[in-house]
C-alpha positions as CSV (number, residue, x, y, z in Angstrom):
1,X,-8.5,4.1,-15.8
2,X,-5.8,4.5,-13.2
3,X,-2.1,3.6,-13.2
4,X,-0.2,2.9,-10.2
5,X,3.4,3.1,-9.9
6,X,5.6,1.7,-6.9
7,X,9.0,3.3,-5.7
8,X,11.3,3.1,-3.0
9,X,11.6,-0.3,-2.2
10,X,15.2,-2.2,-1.5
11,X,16.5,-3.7,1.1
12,X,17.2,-2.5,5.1
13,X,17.9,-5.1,8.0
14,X,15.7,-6.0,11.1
15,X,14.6,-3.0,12.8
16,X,15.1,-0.4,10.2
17,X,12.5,1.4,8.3
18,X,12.0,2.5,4.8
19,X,9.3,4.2,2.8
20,X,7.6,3.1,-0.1
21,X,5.7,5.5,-2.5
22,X,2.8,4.8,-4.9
23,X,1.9,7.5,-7.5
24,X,-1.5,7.7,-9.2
25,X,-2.7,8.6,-12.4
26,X,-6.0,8.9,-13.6
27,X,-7.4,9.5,-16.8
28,X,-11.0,9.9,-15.8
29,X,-13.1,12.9,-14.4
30,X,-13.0,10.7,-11.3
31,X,-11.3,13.1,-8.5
32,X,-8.3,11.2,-6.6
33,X,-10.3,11.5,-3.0
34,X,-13.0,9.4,-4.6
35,X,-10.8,6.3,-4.9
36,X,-9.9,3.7,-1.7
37,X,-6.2,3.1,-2.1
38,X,-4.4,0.0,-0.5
39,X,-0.7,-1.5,0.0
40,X,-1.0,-5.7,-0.7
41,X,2.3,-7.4,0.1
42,X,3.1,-10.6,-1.9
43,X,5.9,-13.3,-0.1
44,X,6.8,-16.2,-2.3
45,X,4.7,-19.0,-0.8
46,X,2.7,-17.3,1.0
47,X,-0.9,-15.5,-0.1
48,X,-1.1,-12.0,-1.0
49,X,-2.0,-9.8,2.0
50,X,-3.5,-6.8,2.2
51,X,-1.7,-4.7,4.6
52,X,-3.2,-1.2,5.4
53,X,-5.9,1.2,3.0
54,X,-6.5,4.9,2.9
55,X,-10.2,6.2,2.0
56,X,-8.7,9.6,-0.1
57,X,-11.8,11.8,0.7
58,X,-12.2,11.4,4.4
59,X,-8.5,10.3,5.0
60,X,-9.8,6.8,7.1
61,X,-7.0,4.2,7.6
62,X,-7.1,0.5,7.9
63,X,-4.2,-1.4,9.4
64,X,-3.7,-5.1,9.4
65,X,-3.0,-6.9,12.8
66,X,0.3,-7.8,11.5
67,X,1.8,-4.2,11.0
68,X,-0.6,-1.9,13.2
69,X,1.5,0.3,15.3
70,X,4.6,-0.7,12.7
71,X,3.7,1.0,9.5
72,X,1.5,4.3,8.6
73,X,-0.2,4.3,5.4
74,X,-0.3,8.5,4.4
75,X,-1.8,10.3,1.1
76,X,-0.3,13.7,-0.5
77,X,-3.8,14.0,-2.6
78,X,-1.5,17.3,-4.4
79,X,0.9,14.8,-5.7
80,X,-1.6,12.1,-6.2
81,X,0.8,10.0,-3.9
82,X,0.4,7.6,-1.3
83,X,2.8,6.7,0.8
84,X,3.8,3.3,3.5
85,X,6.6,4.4,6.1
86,X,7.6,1.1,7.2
87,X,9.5,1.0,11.0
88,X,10.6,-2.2,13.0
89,X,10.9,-4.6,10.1
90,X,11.4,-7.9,10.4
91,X,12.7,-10.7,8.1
92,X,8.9,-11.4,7.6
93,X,8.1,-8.3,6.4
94,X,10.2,-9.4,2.8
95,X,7.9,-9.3,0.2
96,X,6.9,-7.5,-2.8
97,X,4.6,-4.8,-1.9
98,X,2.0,-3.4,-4.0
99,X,0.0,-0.7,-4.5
100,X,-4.0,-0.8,-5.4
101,X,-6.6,1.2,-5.8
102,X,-10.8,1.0,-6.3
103,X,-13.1,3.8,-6.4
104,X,-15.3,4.2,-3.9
105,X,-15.1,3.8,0.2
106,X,-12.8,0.7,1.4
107,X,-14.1,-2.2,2.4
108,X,-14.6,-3.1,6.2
109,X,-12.0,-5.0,7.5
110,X,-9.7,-7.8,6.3
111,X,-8.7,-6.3,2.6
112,X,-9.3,-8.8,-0.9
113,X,-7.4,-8.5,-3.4
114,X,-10.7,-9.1,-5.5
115,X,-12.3,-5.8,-4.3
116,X,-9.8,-3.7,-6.1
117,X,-9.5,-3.3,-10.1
118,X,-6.5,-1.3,-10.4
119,X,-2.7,-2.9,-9.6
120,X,0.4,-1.6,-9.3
121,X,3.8,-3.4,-10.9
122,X,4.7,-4.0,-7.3
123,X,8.2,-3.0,-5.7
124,X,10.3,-5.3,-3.6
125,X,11.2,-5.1,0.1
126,X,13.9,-7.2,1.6
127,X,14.5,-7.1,5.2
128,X,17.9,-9.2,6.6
129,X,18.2,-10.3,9.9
């Protein structure tokens, strides 16, 4: 079992940057690096997308087309803590992010929602123009 909880979300206008943090907590014998971790972002009508992923044990990152070169998805495996530093934003970046995680390596390419089994409560990011 592994909880996820979302920080530092709010709201910054086009251009800016913020970071979001997701903390981890497991309650298995299951090491952190063992688990593929993953920022979706949710926009009301819209479908969820999965935006970038981080493999903890080899530290291999996946970007979607729409942020790549935007946002950096990071890990501090002593905190359990991953981390999205989000630059450039745009209006269409609003959503409500969330974290997710999976054990085992992440999956090539675009990222499902159905290949992960443990969800964060999400934390909103609102960018003005």
């Amino acid at each position: 079992l592994v909880e996820l909880v979302e920080s530092g979300g709010g709201s910054v206008q086009a251009g800016g940057s913020l970071r979001i943090s997701c903390r981890a907590s497991t309650y298995s014998y299951t090491t952190y690096s063992t688990y593929c971790l993953a920022w979706f972002r949710h926009a009301p009508g819209k479908e969820r997308e999965g935006v970038a992923s981080i493999y903890g044990g080899r530290g291999t990152t996946y970007y979607a087309d729409s942020v790549k070169g935007r946002f950096t998805i990071s890990q501090d495996r002593a905190q359990n803590t991953m981390y999205l530093q989000m630059n450039s934003l745009t209006p269409e970046d609003s959503a409500m992010y969330y974290c997710a995680a999976d054990r085992g390596s992440c999956p090539i390419g675009r990222l499902r929602t159905a290949d992960f089994a443990y969800w964060g409560q999400g934390t909103q990011v609102t960018v003005s123009s």
